[in-house]
C-alpha positions as CSV (number, residue, x, y, z in Angstrom):
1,X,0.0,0.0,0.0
2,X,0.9,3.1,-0.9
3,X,1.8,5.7,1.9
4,X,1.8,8.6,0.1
5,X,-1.2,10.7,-1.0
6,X,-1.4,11.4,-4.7
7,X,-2.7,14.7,-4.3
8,X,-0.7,16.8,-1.5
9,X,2.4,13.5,-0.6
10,X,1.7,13.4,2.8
11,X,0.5,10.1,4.4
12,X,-2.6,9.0,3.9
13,X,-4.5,8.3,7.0
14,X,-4.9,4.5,8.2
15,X,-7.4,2.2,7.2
16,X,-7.5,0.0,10.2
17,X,-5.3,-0.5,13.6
18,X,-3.0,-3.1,11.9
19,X,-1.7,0.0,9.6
20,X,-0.5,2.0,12.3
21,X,3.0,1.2,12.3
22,X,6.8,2.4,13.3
23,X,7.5,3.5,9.4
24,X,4.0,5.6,9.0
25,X,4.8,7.2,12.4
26,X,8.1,8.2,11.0
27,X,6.7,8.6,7.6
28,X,4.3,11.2,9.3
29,X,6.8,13.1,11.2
30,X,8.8,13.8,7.5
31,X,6.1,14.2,5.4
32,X,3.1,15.2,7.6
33,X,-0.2,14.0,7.5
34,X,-3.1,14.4,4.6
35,X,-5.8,16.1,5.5
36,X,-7.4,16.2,1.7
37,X,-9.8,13.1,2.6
38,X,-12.3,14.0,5.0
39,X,-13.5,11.0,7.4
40,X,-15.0,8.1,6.1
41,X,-13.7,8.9,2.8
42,X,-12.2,5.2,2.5
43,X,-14.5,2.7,0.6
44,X,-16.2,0.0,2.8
45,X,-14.4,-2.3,0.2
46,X,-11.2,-0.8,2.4
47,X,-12.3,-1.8,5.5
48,X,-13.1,-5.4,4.3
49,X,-16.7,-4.9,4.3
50,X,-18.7,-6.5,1.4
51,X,-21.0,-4.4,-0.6
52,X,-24.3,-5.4,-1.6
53,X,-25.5,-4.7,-5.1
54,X,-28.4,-2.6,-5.7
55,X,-31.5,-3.8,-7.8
56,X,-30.0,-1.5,-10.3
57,X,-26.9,-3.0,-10.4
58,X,-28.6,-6.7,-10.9
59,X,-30.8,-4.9,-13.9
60,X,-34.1,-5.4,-11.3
């Protein structure tokens, strides 16, 4: 994964606790931390949460 934002190259903000790690924290401290995404801005597909098709996708 990708550290890095694409838009301002800070670090993007974790995804879950098992992100938070010794090289982000010193990733942070060098390149600060984005604040272009606002909360919740991460897909549930991120999280590992499965997403549920709408009648419209299913052509219903």
């Amino acid at each position: 994964m990708a550290l890095l934002c694409l838009t301002c190259n800070r670090v993007r903000p974790a995804r879950n606790p098992a992100e938070y790690t010794v090289v982000r924290a010193q990733a942070i401290t060098v390149h600060g931390l984005c604040t272009c995404a606002q909360p919740g801005a991460w897909p549930p597909e991120a999280y590992g949460v499965a997403v549920a098709a709408s009648p419209r996708d299913r052509g219903g």
